[in-house]
N, C-alpha and C positions, 0 to 999 in steps of 0.2 A: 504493500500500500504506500512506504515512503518512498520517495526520491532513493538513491546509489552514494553519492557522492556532497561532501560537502568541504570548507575549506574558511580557516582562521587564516585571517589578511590582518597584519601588524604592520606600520611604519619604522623603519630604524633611521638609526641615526648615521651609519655609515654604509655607502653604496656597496651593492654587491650585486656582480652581472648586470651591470649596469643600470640598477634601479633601487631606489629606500624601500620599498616593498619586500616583503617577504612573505610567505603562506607554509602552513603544515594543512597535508590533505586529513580529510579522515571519509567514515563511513557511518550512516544510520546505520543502526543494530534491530531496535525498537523503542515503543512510546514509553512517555514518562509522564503518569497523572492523564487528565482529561483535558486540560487546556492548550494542545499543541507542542508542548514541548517533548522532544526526542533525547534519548540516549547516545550517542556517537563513541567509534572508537576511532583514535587518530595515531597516526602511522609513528611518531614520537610525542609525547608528553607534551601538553598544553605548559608556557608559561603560566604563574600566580594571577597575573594581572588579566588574564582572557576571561577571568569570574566575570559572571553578565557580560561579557562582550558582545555583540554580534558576532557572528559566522554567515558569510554564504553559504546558502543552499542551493546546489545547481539540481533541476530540475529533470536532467539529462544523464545517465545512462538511467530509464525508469521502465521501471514493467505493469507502469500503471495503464 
């Protein structure tokens, strides 16, 4: 039912590959509670600071 793929987008402060942007992908697993929020498991460890953060959710690879 969810979306495949989702992705933590953070700014730094020193360029890397030529952009301040940085992401760790991860993956829905399944839901958490009734009001939309999901579980994800991400390919390395979230920094502290991604608490309440947003994440993208890409919409795309989906078997909905």
């Amino acid at each position: 039912m969810y979306p495949n793929r989702m992705v933590y987008l953070y700014k730094a402060k020193v360029k890397k590959n030529g952009t301040h942007y940085r992401y760790i992908w991860g993956k829905i697993t399944r839901p958490h509670g009734n009001s939309g929020v999901v579980r994800a498991k991400f390919k390395s460890n979230l920094p502290p600071k991604s608490m309440g953060a947003k994440a993208r959710v890409f919409m795309y690879p989906s078997n909905v």
